[in-house]
N, C-alpha and C positions, 0 to 999 in steps of 0.2 A: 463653093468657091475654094480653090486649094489655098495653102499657105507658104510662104515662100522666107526662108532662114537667109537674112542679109548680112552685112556687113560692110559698111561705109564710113568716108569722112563727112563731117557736114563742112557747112561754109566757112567754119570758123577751125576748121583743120581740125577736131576731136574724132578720135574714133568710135563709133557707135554699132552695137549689134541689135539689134529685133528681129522683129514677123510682121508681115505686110500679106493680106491677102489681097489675092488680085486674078484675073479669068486665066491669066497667062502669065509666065517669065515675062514675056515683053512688056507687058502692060504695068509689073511691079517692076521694072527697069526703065519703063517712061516715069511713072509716077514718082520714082526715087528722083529722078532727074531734075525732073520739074521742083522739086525744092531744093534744087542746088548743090545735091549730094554729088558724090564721086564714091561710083559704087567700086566695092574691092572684093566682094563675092556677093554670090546670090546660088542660092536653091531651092528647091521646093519638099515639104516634108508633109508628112499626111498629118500632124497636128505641132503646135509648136510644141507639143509634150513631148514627140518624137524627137525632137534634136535636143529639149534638154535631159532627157532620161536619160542616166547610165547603165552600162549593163552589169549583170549580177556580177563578174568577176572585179568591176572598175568600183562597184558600191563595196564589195569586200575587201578590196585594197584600202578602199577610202576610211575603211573604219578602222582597219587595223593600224593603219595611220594613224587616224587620229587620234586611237587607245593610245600608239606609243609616246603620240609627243603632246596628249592632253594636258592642259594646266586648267588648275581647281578656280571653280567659276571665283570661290570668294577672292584668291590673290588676282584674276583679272581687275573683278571689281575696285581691290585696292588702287591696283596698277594706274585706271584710269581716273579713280578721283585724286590720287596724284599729279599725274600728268596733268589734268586741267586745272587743279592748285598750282600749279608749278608753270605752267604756259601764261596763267592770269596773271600773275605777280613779276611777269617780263621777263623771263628765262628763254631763250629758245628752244625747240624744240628739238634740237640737238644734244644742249646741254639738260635737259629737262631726262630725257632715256639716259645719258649718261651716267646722271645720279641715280634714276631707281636702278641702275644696272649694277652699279656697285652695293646697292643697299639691301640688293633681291638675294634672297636666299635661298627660292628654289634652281636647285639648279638649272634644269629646263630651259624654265624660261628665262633665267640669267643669260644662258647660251644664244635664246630667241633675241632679246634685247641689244646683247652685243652685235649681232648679225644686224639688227634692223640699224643700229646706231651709225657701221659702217657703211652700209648704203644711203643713209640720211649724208655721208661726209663726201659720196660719192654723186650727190646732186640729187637724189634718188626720192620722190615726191614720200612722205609716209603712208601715205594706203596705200602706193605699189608696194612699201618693202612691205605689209603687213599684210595684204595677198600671198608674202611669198610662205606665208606660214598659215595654211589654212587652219590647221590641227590647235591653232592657238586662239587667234584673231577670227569669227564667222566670216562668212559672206556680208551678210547684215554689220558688223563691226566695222568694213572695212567701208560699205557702200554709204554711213555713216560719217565715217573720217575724211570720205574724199568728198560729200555734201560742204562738210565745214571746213575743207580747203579753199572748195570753189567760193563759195559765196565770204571768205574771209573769216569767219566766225569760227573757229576752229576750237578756240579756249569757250566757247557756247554750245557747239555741238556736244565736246567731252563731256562738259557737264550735265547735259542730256541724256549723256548713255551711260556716266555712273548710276546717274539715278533709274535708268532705265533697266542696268542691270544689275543691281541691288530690288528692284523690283521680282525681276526676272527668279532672281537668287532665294526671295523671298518665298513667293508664290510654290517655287520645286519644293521651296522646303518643306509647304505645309505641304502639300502633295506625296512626298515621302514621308513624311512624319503619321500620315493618316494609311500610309500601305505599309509602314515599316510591322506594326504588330499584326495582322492578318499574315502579313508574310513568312513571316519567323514564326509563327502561330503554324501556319498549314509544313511548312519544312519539321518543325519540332513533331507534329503528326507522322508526319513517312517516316523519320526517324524513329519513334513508338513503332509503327508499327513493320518497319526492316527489322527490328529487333526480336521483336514479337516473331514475324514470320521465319525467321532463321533460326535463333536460338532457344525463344520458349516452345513453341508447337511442336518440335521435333521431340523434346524431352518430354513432354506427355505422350505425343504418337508411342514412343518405346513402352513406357507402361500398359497401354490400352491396348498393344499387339502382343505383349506376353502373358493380357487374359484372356487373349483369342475373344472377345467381346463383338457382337454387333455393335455397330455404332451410330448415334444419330446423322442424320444427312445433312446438318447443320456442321458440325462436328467432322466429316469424312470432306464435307469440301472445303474448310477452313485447312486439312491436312495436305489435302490434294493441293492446294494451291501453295502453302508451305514446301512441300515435295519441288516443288516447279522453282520456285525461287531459290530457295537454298540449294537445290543440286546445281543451279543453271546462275550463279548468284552474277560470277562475272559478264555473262552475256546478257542478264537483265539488265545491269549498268549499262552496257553497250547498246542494248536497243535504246531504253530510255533517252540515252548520250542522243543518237541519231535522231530519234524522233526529233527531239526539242533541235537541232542540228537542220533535217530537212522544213522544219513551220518558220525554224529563222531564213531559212533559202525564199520558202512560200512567198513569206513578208516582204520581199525584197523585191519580186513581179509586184506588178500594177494591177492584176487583178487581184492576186492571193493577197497583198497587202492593201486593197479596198476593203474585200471580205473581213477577214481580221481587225482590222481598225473598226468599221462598221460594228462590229460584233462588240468591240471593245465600248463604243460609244452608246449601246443599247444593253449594256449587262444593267441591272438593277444597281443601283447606289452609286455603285465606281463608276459607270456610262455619266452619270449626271455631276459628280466628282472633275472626271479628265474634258467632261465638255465645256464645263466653267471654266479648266486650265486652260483650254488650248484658245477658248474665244477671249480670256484674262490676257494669254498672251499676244493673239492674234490684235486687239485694239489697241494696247500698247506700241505695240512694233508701229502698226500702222498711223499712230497719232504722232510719235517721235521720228517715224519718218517722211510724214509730210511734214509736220514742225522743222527740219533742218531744211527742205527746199527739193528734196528728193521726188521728182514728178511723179502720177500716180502710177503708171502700168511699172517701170521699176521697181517703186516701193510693193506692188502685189507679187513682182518676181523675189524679192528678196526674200519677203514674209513666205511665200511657198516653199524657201529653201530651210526655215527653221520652225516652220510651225507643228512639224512632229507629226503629223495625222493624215492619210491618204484620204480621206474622205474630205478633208477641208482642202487640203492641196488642188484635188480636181473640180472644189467649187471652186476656189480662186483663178484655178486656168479658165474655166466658163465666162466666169465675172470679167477676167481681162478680155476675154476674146469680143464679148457684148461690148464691152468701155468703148476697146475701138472702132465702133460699128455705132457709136453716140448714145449708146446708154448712159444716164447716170451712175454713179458709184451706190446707190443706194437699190436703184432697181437692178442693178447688174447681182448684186448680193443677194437679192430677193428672187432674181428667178432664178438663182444655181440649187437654191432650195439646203444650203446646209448651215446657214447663217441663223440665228433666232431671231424672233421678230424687235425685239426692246434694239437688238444693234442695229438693223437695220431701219427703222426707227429714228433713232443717236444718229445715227450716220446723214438721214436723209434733211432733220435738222442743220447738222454741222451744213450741208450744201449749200443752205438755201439761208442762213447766217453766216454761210464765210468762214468760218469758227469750226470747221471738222477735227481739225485736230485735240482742240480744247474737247470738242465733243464726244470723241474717239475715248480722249484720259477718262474722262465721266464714264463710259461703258467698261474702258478696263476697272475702275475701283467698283462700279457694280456687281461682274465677274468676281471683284478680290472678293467683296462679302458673301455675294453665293457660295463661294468655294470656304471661307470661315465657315460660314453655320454648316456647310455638312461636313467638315472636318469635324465639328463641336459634335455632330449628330453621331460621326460615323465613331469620332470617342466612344463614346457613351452607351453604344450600342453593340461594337465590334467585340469587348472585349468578353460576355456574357453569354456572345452566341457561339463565338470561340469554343468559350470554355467547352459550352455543353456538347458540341459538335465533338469535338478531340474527348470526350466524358464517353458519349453515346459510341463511337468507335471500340474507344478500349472496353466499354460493359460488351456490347455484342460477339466478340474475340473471345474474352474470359467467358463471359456465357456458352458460349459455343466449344470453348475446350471442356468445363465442367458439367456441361449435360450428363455423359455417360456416368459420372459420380452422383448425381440428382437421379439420375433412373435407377441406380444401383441400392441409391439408399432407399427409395422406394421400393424396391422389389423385394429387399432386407424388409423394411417394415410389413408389407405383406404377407410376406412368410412367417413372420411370427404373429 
């Protein structure tokens, strides 16, 4: 049954986009009807992934965008337990941006602030102005703000998504705190050994070719590959450049960037590392946005736009597509097959007590301590194996230039 990209008012004059399937156009243009909608377009796309997918050039826009006008998660964080300090205590929210806007010192987002303050003065609801700044404000940020407009709670919502993202902030950190030294670890290696290959192996190759010597085969290909780099040194940059250049291209397709994520989620340690992260983040998002009133297939569009991972992305498309077809939220999770079983689980609990949200927080602090103990594990462990690895590298290099001196002195000792 195909699927059909709408866009309508409902009864109450909001306007509303989704996916309706149905055997035909007509049939998802009756069926809109019949709930009183006033349709303003309709199409049919071979998956709803189709009409939200961007293409490679519109994703590489989008980031260099949002490189240029990034603001650091910690000053959002500020920002918003500000702003719901300052809404709570009967400031409007007019005057409430006005003051961190004088008070903000990055400039950035000083400039963002001012811009959203004028549009607040110009009637301007604050999640539209904060849509107009993707690069600042998420998707999720803003679908968040405009929850706690509608239902009034606004100074309740904010306070939800400081703590949400101070979560959020938390979580990265341990996540980069635990890849920071492997990282810098393996960079500090190619640097050893760019070195190595440039400037130390050539200065032994000159000695060992004005004793006209055979040479071992360990030894002639550590040169020969020497020879290749440092003759060719700029254009090895430039392949490298590319390579790492076209896997970020790859990334950006839907199948290259399943593959890859895939691959990322089944490495040893780090796989079971970024799975805690991404399902940490994944029941958080989801518990804080059905907690503000956020209905569910929504809230699984939002969380698909920040959850980081093509492999959970395209469970969540499945999961919605089941929901509206009258699957539970628990079994829709369970037959996309990328969900663990303890969430879905929590989840299937939360339905069946009312209480999903509350149940959802419960799976995310579960995630936050799986993700603790193998940061503690991956401590404790990474830095030892490191060593020996960037040890084992430079012994076999040096071994391998000093063979011909270990044969030499050998054949010295024999001779006498």
């Amino acid at each position: 049954m195909p699927n059909f990209a709408y866009v309508i008012k409902d009864t109450a004059g909001n306007k509303l986009e989704d996916y309706i399937r149905a055997a035909n156009v007509e049939a998802a243009m009756e069926s809109l009807r019949r709930k009183g909608a006033e349709i303003i377009s309709i199409r049919e796309v071979k998956s709803e992934f189709q009409a939200e997918r961007l293409t490679i050039a519109e994703q590489i826009n989008l980031f260099f965008f949002k490189l240029r006008t990034h603001v650091p998660l910690s000053i959002l964080v500020f920002f918003t337990r500000q702003l719901a300090t300052m809404f709570s205590a009967g400031l409007t929210i007019e005057k409430s941006i006005a003051n961190l806007m004088f008070e903000e010192r990055n400039k950035k987002f000083r400039k963002v602030l001012a811009q959203v303050g004028n549009d607040l003065k110009k009637g301007m609801a604050l999640s539209d102005s904060m849509a107009n700044h993707p690069g600042v404000f998420s998707n999720l940020y803003v679908a968040l703000v405009r929850a706690g407009e509608i239902s009034g709670s606004l100074h309740v919502t904010l306070e939800h998504l400081s703590n949400y993202l101070e979560s959020i902030a938390e979580t990265r950190r341990k996540v980069i705190s635990a890849m920071a030294y492997p990282v810098f670890s393996l960079c500090f290696l190619i640097l050893i050994l760019t070195v190595l290959l440039v400037y130390i192996v050539p200065l032994f190759q000159d000695v060992y070719e004005k004793f006209g010597a055979q040479l071992p085969i360990a030894t002639r290909t550590l040169i020969a590959v020497s020879k290749v780099i440092s003759n060719n040194f700029p254009l090895t940059v430039g392949i490298v450049f590319l390579f790492i250049v076209v896997i970020w291209l790859i990334s950006m397709t839907e199948r290259g960037g399943l593959i890859m994520d895939s691959i990322k989620l089944r490495f040893p340690v780090f796989g079971s590392l970024l799975t805690n992260s991404v399902m940490n983040k994944f029941s958080k998002t989801f518990g804080v946005l059905l907690g503000a009133g956020v209905p569910v297939l929504d809230s699984l569009s939002q969380i698909q736009k920040v959850v980081g991972n093509k492999v959970i992305e395209k469970g969540i498309r499945e999961s919605k597509v089941l929901i509206k077809d009258g699957f539970a939220i628990s079994v829709a999770m369970k037959k996309s097959q990328v969900f663990p079983p303890t969430l879905v689980q929590l989840t299937a609990t939360g339905e069946e007590t009312g209480e999903i949200d509350a149940l959802l927080d419960k799976a995310a602090e579960f995630y936050e301590k799986q993700l603790d103990a193998i940061v503690d594990r991956l401590t404790s462990l990474i830095e030892p194996l490191l060593i020996v690895l960037i040890g084992s590298v430079v012994l076999v290099i040096i071994i391998a230039l000093y063979l011909p001196i270990f044969y030499l002195g050998m054949a010295m000792r024999s001779g006498l």
